[in-house]
C-alpha positions as CSV (number, residue, x, y, z in Angstrom):
1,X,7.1,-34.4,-7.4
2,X,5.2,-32.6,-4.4
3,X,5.3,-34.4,-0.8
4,X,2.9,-35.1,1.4
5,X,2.4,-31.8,3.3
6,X,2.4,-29.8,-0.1
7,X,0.0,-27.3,-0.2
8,X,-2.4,-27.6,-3.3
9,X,-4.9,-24.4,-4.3
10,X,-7.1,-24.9,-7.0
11,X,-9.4,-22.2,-8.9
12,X,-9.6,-19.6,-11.4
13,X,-6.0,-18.6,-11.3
14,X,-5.1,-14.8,-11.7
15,X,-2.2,-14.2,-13.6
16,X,-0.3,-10.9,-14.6
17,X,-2.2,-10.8,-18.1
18,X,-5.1,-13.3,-17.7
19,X,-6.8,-15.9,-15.8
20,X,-6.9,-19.5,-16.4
21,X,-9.9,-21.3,-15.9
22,X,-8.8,-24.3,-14.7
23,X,-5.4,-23.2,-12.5
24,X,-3.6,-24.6,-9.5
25,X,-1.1,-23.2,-7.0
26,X,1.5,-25.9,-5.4
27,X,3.5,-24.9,-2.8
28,X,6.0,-26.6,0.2
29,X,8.1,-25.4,2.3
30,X,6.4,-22.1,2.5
31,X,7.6,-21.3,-1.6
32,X,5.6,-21.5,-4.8
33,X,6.8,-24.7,-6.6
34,X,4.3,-24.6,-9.1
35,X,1.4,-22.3,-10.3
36,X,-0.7,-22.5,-13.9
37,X,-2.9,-24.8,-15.7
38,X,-4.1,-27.7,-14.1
39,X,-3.1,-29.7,-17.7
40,X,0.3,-27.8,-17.3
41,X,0.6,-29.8,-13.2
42,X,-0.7,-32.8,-14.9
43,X,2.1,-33.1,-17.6
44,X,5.1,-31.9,-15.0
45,X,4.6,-34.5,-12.6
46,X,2.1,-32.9,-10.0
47,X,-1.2,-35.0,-10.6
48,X,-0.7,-37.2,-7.2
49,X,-1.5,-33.9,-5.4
50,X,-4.0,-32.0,-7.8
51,X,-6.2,-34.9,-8.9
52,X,-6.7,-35.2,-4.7
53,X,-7.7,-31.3,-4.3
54,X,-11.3,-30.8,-6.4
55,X,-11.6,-26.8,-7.1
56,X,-14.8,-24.8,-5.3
57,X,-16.8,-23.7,-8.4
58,X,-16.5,-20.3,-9.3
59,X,-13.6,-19.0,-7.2
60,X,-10.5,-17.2,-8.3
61,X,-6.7,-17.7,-6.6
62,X,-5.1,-13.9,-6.7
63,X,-1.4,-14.0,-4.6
64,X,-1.8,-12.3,-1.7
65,X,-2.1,-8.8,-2.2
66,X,0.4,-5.4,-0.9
67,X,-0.2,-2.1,0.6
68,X,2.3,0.4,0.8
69,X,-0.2,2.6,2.9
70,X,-2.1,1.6,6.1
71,X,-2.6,3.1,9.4
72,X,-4.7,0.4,10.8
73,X,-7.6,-1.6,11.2
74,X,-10.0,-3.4,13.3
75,X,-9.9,-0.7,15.9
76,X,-6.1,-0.3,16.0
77,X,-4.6,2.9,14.5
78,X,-0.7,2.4,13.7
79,X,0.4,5.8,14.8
80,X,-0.9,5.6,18.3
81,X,0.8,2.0,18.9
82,X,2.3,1.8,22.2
83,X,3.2,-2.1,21.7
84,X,3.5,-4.8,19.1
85,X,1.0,-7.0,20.3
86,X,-1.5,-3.8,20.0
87,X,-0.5,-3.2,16.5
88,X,-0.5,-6.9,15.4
89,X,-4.2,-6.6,16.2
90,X,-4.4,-3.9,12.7
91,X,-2.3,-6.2,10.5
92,X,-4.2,-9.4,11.3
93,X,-7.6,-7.3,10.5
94,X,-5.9,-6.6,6.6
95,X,-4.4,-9.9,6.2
96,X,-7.7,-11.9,7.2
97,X,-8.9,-10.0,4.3
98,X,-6.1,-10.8,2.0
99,X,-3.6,-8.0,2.4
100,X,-0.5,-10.5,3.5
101,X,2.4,-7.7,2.9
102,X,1.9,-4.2,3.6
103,X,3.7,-1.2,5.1
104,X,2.5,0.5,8.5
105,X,2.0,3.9,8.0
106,X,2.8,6.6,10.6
107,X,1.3,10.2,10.6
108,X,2.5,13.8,11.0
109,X,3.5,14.1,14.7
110,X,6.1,15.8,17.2
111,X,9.7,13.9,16.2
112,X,9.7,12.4,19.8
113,X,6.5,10.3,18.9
114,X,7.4,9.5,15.5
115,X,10.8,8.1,16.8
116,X,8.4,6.0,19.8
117,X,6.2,4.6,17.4
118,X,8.6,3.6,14.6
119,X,10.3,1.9,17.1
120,X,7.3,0.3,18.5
121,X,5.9,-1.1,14.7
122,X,9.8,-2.0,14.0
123,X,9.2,-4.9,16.2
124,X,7.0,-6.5,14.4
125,X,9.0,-5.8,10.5
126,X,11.7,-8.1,12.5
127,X,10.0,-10.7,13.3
128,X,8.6,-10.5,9.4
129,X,5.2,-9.8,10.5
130,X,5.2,-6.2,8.0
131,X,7.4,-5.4,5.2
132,X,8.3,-2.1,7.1
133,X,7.2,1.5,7.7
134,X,6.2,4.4,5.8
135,X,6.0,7.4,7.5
136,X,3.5,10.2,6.2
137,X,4.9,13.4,7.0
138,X,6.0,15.6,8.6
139,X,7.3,17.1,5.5
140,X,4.2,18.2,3.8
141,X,2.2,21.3,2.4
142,X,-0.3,23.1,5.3
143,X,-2.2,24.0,3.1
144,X,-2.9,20.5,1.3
145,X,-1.9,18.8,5.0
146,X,-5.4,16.9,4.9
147,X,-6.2,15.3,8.3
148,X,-2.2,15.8,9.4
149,X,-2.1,18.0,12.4
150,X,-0.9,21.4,11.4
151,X,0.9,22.2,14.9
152,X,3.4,19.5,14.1
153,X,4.4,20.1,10.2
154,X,7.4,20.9,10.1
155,X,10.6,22.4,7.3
156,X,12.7,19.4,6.0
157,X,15.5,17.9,8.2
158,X,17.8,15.3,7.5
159,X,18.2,14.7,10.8
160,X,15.3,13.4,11.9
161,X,15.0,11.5,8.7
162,X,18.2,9.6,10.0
163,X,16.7,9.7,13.6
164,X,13.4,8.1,12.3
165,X,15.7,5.4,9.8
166,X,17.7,4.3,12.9
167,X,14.3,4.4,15.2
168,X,13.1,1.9,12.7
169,X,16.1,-0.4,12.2
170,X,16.4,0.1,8.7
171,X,13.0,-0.5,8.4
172,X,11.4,2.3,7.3
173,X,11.1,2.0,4.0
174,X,8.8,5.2,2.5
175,X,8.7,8.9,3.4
176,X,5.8,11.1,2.1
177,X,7.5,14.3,1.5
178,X,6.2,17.7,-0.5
179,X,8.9,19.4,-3.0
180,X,8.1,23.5,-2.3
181,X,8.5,22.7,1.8
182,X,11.8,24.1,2.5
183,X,14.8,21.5,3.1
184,X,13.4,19.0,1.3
185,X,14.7,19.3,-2.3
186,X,18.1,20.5,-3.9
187,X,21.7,19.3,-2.6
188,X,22.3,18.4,1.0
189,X,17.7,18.3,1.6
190,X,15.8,15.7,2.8
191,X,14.9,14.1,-0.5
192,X,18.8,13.3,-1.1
193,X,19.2,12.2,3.0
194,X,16.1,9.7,2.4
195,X,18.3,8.1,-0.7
196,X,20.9,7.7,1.2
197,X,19.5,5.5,4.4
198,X,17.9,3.4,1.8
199,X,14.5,5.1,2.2
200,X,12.7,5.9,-1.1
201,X,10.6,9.1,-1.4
202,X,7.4,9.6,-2.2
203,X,5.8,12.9,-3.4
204,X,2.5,14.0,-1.6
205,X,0.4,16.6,0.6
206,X,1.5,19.1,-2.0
207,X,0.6,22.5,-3.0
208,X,3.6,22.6,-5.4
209,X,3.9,23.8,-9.1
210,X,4.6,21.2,-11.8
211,X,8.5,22.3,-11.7
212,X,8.6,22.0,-8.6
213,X,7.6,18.3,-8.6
214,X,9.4,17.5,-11.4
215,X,12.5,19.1,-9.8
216,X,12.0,16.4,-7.0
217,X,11.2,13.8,-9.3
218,X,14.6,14.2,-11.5
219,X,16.5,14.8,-8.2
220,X,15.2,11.3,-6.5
221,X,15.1,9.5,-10.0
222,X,19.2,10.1,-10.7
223,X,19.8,9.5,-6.5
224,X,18.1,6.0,-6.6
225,X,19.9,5.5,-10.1
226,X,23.5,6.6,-8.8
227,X,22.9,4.3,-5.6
228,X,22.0,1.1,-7.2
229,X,18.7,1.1,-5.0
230,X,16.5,-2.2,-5.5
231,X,13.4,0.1,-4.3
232,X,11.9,2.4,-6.5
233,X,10.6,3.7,-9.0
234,X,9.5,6.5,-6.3
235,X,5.9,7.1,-5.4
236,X,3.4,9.6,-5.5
237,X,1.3,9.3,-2.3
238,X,-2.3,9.0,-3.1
239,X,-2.7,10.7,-6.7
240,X,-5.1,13.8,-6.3
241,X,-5.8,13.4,-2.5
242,X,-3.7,15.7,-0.4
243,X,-2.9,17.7,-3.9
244,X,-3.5,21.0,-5.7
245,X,-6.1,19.8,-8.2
246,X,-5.2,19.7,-11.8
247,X,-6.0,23.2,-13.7
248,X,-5.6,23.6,-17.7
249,X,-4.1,27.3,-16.7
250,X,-2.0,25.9,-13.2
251,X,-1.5,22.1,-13.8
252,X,0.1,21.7,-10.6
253,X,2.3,18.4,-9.0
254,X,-0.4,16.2,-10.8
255,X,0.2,17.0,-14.2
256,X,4.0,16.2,-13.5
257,X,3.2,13.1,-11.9
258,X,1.1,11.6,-14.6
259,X,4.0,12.6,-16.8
260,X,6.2,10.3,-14.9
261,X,4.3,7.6,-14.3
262,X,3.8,7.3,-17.9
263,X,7.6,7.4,-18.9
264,X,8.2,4.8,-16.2
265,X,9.6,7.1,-14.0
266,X,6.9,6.9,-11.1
267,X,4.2,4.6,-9.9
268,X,1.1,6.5,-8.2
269,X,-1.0,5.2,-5.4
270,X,-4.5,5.3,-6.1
271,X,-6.9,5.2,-3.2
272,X,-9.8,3.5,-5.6
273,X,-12.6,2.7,-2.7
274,X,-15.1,4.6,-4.4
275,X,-14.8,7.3,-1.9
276,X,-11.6,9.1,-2.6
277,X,-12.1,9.5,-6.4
278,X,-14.7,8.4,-9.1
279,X,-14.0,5.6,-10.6
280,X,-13.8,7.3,-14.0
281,X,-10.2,8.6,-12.6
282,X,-9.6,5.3,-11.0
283,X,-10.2,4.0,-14.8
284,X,-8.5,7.2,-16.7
285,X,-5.3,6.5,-14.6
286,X,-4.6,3.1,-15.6
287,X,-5.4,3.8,-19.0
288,X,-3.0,6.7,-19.1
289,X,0.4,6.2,-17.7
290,X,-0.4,1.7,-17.8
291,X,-1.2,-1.1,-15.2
292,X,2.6,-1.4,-14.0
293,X,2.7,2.2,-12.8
294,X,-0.2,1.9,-10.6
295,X,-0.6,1.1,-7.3
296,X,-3.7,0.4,-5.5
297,X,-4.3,1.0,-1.8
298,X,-6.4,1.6,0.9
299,X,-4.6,4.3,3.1
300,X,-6.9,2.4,5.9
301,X,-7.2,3.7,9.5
302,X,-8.3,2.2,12.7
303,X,-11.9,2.2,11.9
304,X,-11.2,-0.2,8.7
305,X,-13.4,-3.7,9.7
306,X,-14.9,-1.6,12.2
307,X,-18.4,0.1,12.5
308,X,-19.1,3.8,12.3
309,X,-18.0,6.0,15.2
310,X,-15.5,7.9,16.2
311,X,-11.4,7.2,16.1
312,X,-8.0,8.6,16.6
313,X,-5.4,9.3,13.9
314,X,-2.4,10.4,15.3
315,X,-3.0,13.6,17.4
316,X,-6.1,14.0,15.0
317,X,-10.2,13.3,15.7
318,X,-11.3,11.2,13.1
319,X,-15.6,10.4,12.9
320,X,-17.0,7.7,10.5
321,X,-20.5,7.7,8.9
322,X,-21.5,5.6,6.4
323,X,-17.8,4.2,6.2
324,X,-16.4,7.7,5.2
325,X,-13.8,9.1,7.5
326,X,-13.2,12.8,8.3
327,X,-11.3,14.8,10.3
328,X,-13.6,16.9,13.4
329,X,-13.0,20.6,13.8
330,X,-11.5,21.2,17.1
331,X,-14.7,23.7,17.8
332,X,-17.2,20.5,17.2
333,X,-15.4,17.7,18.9
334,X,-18.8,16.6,20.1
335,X,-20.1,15.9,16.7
336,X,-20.7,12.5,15.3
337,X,-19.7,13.5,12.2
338,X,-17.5,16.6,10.8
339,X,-17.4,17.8,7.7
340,X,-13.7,17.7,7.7
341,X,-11.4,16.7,5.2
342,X,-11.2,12.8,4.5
343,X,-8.9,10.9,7.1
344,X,-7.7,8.1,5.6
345,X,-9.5,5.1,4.3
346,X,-11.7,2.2,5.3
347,X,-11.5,-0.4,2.9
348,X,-9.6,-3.5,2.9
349,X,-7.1,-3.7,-0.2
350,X,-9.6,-6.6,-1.5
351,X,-12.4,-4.1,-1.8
352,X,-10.5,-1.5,-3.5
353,X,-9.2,-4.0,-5.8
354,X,-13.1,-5.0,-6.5
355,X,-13.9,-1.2,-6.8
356,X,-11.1,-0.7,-9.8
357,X,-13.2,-4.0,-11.0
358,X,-16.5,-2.5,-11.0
359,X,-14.8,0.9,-12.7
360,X,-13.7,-0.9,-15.3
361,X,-10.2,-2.2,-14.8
362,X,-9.4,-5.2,-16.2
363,X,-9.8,-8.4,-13.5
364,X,-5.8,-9.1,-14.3
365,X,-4.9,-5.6,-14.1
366,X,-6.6,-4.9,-11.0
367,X,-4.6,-7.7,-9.0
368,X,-1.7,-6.7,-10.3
369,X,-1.7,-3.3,-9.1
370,X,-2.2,-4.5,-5.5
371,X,0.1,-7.5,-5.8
372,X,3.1,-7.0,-8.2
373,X,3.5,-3.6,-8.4
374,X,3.5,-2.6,-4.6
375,X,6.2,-5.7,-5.2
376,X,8.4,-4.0,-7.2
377,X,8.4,-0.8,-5.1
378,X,9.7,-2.1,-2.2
379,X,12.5,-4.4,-4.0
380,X,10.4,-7.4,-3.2
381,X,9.4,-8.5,-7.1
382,X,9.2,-12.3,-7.7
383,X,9.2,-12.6,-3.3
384,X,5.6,-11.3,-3.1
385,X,2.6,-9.9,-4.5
386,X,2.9,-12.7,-7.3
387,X,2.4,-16.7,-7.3
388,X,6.0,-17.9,-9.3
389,X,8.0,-20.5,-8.5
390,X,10.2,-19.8,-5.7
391,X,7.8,-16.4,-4.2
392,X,6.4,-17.3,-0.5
393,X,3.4,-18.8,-0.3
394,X,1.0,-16.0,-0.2
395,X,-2.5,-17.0,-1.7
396,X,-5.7,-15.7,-1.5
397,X,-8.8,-17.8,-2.9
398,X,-12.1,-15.2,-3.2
399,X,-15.3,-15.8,-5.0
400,X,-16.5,-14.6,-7.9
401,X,-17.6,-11.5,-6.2
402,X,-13.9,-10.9,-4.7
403,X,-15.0,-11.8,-1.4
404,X,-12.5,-13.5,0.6
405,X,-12.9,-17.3,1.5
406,X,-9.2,-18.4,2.2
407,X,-5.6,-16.6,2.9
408,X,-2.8,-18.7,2.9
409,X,0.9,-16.8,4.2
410,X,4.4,-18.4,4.3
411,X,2.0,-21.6,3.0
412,X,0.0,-21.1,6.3
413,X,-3.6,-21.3,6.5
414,X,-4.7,-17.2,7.9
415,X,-7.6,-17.1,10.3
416,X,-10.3,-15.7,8.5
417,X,-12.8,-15.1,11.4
């Protein structure tokens, strides 16, 4: 039933509920033709190409996992592309750690560089090497702006959201956007322009009340329902970052978003690398509002693979000590390290997924908010971020510790070194 140049990955296969002990992945052609139990393979016809293929003891096959927010890596920082070739260099660095689908996020900068480097990482969503582009502003809150570069925030306009969409070639596929700036929410505002080019929404960098997020949320919920959209549910950009915090008197855009999440009506990112938040919230989410309404990512910068030091994000100044990234004051752009806000992350998806692990998320649960769900958001369930019959190839074999040994994409071994 397999032929000869079938791919065959044995281990402790992660599925969306469980893990079976004994599991195999089979795949040709670059698709999934098989994945479960190795008795399962056995009975179906599979066991010329199984029997051959002896599983490493105590390893785990996870599909390959998806980030829907990442500036860069191994030295490369997305928004500060000036070619393909240069960003290719940050998506390798997250792939030959397991993340084989993600977005490239762009930062807060003047329109003119937005519309450069969205065309510069559209080059490489074409020729399939990204899923597409989110860009990160420059719609959000100064005051919760983070390590975006105040100069360049700007009111909502729907025409440089269709500038950006046609910079991208229909590629850009998420827009970070806070509800109390002006133009972005009500009739004829940005939220309702993003809909309509196919771009879905996400709610962040927000000093908003809780109306004023659910306003949004209602507004971009009904859009993506009267459009027939395959993305969605919408987003919330990195839960509590970039947000007023939650306050029993003032509950703020968090209180709302929880709400959502757990009706089904948003999924919220969750930058779980131990730095961003304690991993009691990392653990409180997913027991709140449920596995399939989180999703985990690393909201990685250049510096991510990279030692500390000091990197660019966007027009910003970014330091890293002890992996931890902030932003340096402009008075102290000597300093090794600022005592900035946080700039981004520095994980790979892999060791955020071993992070909600250690918090106490549920192996299963874990994988699938970095595989399935991302999935789903971007209109790609049962393509990637899962290991079914007829989804590409995309495999990732770890060790019991969630260190990776082996990335397969489009059933094509990854580089690993």
């Amino acid at each position: 039933m397999t032929d000869s140049g079938a791919l065959v990955v044995r281990g402790r296969l992660v599925r969306p509920s469980s893990v079976v002990d004994d599991g195999v992945v089979v795949a040709s052609g670059g698709r999934v033709t098989f994945a479960g139990s190795v008795s399962d393979a056995l009975a179906t016809g599979y066991g010329p190409a199984v029997e051959t293929v002896q599983p490493a003891p105590d390893t785990y096959v996870l599909p390959g996992l998806v980030d829907l927010h990442n500036h860069g890596g191994g030295g490369v920082s997305f928004p500060d592309v000036t070619t393909a070739d240069e960003a290719l260099v940050g998506v390798l660095e997250h792939r030959r750690h397991g993340t084989t689908a993600l977005l490239a996020s762009l930062v807060t900068a003047r329109p003119e560089v937005l519309l450069k480097r969205a065309a510069v990482l559209a080059e490489l969503a074409v020729a399939g090497e990204i899923e597409g582009l989110h860009a990160e502003g420059p719609f959000l809150s100064h005051r919760r702006r983070g390590a975006h570069n105040p100069a360049d925030l700007q009111e909502g306009s729907t025409t440089l959201v269709r500038d950006l969409a046609e910079a991208a070639h229909g590629f850009l596929r998420t827009m970070t956007i806070a509800p109390e700036v002006p133009g972005v929410t009500g009739p004829g505002g940005v939220a309702e322009a993003l809909v309509d080019v196919g771009v879905l929404p996400s709610l962040g960098h927000t000093d908003g009340s809780t109306e004023q997020a659910e306003a949004l949320i209602a507004q971009v919920t009904e859009a993506l329902a009267a459009a027939g959209s395959a993305l969605g549910p919408m987003t919330a950009t990195h839960l509590f970052n970039g947000m007023r915090p939650l306050h029993h008197r003032q509950p703020g855009p968090i209180a709302a978003c929880l709400a959502a999440a757990a009706r089904g009506a948003m999924v919220v990112e969750l930058i779980g690398d131990g730095v961003h938040l304690d991993a009691a919230t990392v653990r409180s989410v997913f027991d709140m509002v449920g596995t399939d309404q989180v999703a985990l990512v690393t909201d990685a910068m250049a510096a991510a693979g990279m030692a500390d030091g000091r990197y660019e994000l966007g027009p910003m100044s970014v330091a890293v000590l002890d992996g931890v990234a902030r932003v340096v004051p402009e008075a102290d752009s000597s300093a090794v390290q600022a005592e900035g806000p946080i700039a981004g992350g520095t994980a790979h998806l892999i060791d955020v997924v071993r992070c909600a692990v250690a918090a106490g998320v549920p192996l299963p649960d874990a994988v699938r908010s970095a595989t399935a769900v991302p999935a789903r958001v971007l209109g790609l369930a049962g393509e990637v971020g899962c290991l079914e019959p007829g989804a590409r190839a995309d495999v990732l074999v770890t060790d019991g510790d969630l260190r990776p040994l082996r990335v397969v994409r489009h059933g094509v071994d990854v580089a690993t070194t």
